[in-house]
C-alpha positions in Angstrom: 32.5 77.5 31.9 33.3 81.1 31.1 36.1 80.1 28.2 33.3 77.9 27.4 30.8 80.6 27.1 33.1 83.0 25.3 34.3 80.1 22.4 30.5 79.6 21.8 29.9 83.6 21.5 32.5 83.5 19.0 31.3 80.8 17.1 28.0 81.9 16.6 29.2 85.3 15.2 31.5 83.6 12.6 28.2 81.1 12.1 25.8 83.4 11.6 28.0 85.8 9.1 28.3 82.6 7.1 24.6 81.2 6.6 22.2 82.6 4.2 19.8 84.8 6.5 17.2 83.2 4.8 17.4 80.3 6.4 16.8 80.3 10.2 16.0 76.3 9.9 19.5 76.1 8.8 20.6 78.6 11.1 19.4 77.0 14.0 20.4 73.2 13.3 24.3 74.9 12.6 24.5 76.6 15.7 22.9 73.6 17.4 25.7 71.2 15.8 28.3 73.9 16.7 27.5 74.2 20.6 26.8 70.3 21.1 30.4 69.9 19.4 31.9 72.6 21.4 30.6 70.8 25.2 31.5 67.2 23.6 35.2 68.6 23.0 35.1 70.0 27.1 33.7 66.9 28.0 36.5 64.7 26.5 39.0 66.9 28.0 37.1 67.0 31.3 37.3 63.0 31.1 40.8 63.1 30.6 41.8 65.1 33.5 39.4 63.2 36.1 41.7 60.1 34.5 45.2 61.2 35.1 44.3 62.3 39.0 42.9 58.7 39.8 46.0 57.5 38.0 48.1 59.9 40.2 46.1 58.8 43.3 46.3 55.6 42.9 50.1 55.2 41.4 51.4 57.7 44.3 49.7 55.5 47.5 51.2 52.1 45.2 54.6 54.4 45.4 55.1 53.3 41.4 56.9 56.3 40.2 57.3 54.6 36.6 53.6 54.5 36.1 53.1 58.8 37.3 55.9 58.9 35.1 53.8 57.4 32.1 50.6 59.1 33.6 51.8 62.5 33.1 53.8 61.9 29.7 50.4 60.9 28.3 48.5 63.0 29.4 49.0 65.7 26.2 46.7 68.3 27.3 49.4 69.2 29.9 51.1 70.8 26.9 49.0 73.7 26.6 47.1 75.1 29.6 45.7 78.2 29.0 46.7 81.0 32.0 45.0 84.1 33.8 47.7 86.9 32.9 50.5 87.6 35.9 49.0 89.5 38.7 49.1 93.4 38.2 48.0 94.2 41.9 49.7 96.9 43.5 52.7 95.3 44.3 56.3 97.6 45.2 57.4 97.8 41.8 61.4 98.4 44.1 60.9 94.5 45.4 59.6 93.0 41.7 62.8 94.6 40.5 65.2 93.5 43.0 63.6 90.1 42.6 64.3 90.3 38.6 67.5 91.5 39.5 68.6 88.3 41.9 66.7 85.5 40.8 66.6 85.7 36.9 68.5 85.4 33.5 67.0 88.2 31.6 67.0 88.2 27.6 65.6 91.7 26.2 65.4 91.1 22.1 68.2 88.7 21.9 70.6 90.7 24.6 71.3 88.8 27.5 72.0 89.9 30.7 73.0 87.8 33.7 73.2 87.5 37.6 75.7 90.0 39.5 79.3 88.2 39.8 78.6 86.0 36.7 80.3 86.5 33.3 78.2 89.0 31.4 76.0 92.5 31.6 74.4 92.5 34.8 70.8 92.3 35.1 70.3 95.6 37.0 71.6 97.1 33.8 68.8 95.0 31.2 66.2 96.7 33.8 67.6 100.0 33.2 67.9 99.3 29.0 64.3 97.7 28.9 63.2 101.2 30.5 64.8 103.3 28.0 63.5 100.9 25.2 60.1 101.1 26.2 60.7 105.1 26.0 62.5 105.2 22.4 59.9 102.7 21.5 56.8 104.8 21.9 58.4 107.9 21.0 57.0 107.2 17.6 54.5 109.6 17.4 52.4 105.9 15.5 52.4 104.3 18.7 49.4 104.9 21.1 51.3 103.4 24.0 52.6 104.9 27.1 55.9 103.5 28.0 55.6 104.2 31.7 52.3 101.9 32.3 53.8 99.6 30.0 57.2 99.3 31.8 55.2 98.9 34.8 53.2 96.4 33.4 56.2 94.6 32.3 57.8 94.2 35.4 55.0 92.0 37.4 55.3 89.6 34.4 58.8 88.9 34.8 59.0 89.0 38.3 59.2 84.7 39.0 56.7 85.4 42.7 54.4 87.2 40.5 54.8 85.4 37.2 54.6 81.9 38.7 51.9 82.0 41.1 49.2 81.4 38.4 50.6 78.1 36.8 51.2 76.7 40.6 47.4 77.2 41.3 47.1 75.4 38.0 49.1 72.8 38.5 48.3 71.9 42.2 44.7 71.9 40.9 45.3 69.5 38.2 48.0 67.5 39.8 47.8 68.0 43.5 45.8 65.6 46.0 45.8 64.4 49.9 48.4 62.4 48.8 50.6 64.4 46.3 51.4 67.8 46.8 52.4 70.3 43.8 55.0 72.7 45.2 57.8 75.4 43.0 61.4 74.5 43.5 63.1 77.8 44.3 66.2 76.8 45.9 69.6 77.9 43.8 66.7 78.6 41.2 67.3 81.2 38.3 64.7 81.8 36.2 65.0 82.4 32.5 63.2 85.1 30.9 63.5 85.6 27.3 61.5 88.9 26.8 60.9 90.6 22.9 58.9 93.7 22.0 58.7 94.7 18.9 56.0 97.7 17.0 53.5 96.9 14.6 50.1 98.5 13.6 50.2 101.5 15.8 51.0 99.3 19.3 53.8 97.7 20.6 53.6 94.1 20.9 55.2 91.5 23.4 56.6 87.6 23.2 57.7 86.4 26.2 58.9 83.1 27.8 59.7 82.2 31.1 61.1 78.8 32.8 59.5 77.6 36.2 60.4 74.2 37.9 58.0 72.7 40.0 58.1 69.3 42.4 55.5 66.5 43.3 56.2 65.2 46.6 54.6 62.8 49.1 54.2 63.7 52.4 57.7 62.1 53.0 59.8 63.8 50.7 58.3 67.0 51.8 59.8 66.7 55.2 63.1 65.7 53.2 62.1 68.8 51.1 63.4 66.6 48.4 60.8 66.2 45.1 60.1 62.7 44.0 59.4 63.5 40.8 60.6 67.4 38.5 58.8 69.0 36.2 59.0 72.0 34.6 56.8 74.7 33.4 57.7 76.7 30.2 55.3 79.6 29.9 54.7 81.6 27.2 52.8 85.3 27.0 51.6 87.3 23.9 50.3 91.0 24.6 49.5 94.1 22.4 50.0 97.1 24.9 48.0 99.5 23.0 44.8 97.2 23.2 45.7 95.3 26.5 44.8 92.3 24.8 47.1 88.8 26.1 47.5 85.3 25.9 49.4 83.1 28.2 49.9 79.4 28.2 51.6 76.8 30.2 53.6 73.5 28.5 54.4 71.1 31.1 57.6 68.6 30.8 58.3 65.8 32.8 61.8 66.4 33.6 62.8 62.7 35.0 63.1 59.7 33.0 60.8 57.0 33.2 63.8 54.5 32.9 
């Protein structure tokens, strides 16, 4: 309801600036048109998703794992779910980086850093580079940013506890029932974080993708802590630091073959 509200706030400004003001007969039968198109759109799209959970319901109890299969690859709205950004609560920032350190494969602007023990520039030493980036960055007398906050900021976002815990919510309310449970497949999991910041118009700006696997299971694979079916979650964040303006959306892939 509240993106609802905002999308027909913005309409109505773009709207208005368009019509001639003397015509508030005109005006009115617009704006009218406009909001009536924007609830039909929500509807649709509320239809659909009441659709793919019977169809998940009823295709999980009938144990027909083709047919969730063909469910969920059908269901295109799964491709782009918009996300609340990754919590910035007052978290230790030590833990967030000893979690970035162990459990992902960092890319900072195209320089890729790996896990401890593994062929490449450790990870420990991309946390230590992104800090000194973000510093050279907004030395730039142009950019209104302070790289401290924005390090800090940073760091929550890759984080995969942090960074993950908003599409799970999203996903186990879109996917998850009494009968199908929506849980994050962390075991021998390393995420991959593919981070690029780059200045522009007074601010430094961010791109950043992260990979998240996630498991449907019945109530029997979850003693077996096995999933019955993979899927995975490809995220992808925009932010301007200076205005602390971001976007964040989730594509969902099935990962198993419905052959």
């Amino acid at each position: 309801e509240q993106k609802i509200r905002k999308l027909r706030g913005t309409i109505v400004k773009m709207a208005t600036a368009a019509l001639v003001p003397s015509s508030p007969v005109s005006v009115a039968f617009t704006l009218g048109s406009i909001s009536r198109d924007v609830v039909s759109r929500e509807d649709i799209r509320e239809q659909k998703i009441r659709k793919l959970q019977t169809n998940l319901v009823r295709y999980s109890r009938a144990n027909d794992k083709k047919m969730i299969l063909r469910s969920l690859n059908e269901a295109k709205f799964l491709t782009s779910l918009e996300l609340d950004a990754a919590d910035q609560s007052d978290y230790s920032s030590f833990d967030l980086e000893t979690e970035i350190m162990t459990q992902t494969r960092l890319d900072v602007n195209g320089l890729p850093f790996v896990q401890r023990g593994e062929s490449g520039k450790d990870t420990r030493n991309g946390l230590a580079m992104l800090k000194m980036f973000c510093g050279r960055m907004c030395e730039d007398k142009s950019i209104n940013v302070d790289h401290r906050a924005m390090y800090k900021t940073l760091i929550p976002k890759m984080a995969p506890s942090t960074a993950s815990a908003d599409p799970y919510f999203r996903l186990n309310s879109l996917l998850g029932s009494s009968d199908l449970l929506v849980m994050p497949i962390t075991q021998n999991q390393i995420t991959p974080v593919e981070l690029k910041l780059f200045a522009s118009g007074g601010s430094v700006h961010m791109r950043m993708t992260e990979k998240f696997m996630f498991g449907l299971f019945r109530k029997v694979d979850v003693k077996h802590n096995t999933p019955w079916i993979t899927v995975q979650a490809l995220v992808t964040e925009r932010a301007n630091f200076g205005t602390g303006q971001s976007t964040r959306f989730l594509h969902l892939s099935v990962a198993d073959s419905e052959n």
